[in-house]
Steps between C-alpha positions, in 0.01 A plus 500: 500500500454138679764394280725735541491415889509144454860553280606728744400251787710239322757699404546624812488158627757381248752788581452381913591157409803563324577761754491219782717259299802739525527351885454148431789441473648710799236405711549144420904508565438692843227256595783230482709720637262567831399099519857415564621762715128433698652145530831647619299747779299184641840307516683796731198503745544101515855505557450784772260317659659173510854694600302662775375177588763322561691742679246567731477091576897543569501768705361269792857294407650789645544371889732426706465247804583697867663224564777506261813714637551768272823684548438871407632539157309169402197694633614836310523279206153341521301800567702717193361190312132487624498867446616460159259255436202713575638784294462285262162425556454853591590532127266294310210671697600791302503304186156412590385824582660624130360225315127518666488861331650462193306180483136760565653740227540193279165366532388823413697576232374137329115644524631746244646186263218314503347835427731553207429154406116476526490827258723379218279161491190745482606756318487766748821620590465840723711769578884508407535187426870518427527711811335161686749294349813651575397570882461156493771365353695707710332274811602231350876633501405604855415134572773345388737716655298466843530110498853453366652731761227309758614129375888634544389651858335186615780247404743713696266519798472128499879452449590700785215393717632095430830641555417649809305213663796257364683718719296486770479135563876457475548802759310245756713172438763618696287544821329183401762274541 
């Protein structure tokens, strides 16, 4: 009877093992997978934050001298532009405020990878793992989406917001001069 447990004990162990090996190789692509596009989520909340940044340090650029003699549509023309300018600003506030919860939900979801990851390496792989997987993988489609369409957003927030300022400055050489 004690050996009949003991070859059911390894057998069992045997069949667990070989069991867990049919997500190596899953697990293993969507841990590359999640390392890059983890790479790709830190690199959006830099560029957001250094986009913010440096618009905010503009926005003080965004003065004109009472002394200078404005005629009206010069002043129509600058305050269009400073209001345009802090739309644009306006705007990456809102990227911030998307990216800050995806970013949460992303954290999150990466507790259940190294979850994933920690059970193939000890054999103990709960639940649906397949289910797991595909949730994630999905994330990482998620992810990828989030920061292309973010990296497009951004570059056209800076372009216009250069523009913009460009535009601003040579609104004021006229009443410079």
């Amino acid at each position: 009877m004690k050996n009949l447990a003991i070859v059911l004990f390894v057998s069992l162990l045997i069949v667990s093992c070989k069991n867990n090996e049919q997500f190596r190789a899953p697990i293993d692509a969507l841990a590359a997978d999640w390392e890059k596009s983890t790479g790709n989520v830190a690199e959006i909340g830099n560029l957001i934050s250094g986009l913010q940044s440096n618009l905010t340090s503009m926005k003080d650029s965004f003065v004109v001298d009472p002394k200078l003699k404005l005629t009206p549509t010069a002043t129509a023309t600058i305050d269009s532009l400073k209001n345009t300018y802090m739309a644009s600003l306006n705007n990456v506030e809102g990227l911030t405020k998307g990216y800050s919860e995806f970013s949460t939900k992303w954290t999150d979801l990466t507790s259940k990878m190294n979850s994933l990851k920690e059970g193939l390496a000890a054999n103990k792989l709960e639940g649906d793992v397949m289910a797991q997987i595909n949730e994630l993988k999905n994330s990482v489609a998620e992810a990828t989406t989030m920061t292309e369409g973010y990296k497009s957003k951004l570059e056209m927030i800076r372009a216009n917001s250069m523009s913009v300022y460009q535009s601003f400055k040579a609104a004021l050489m006229p009443a410079k001069k």
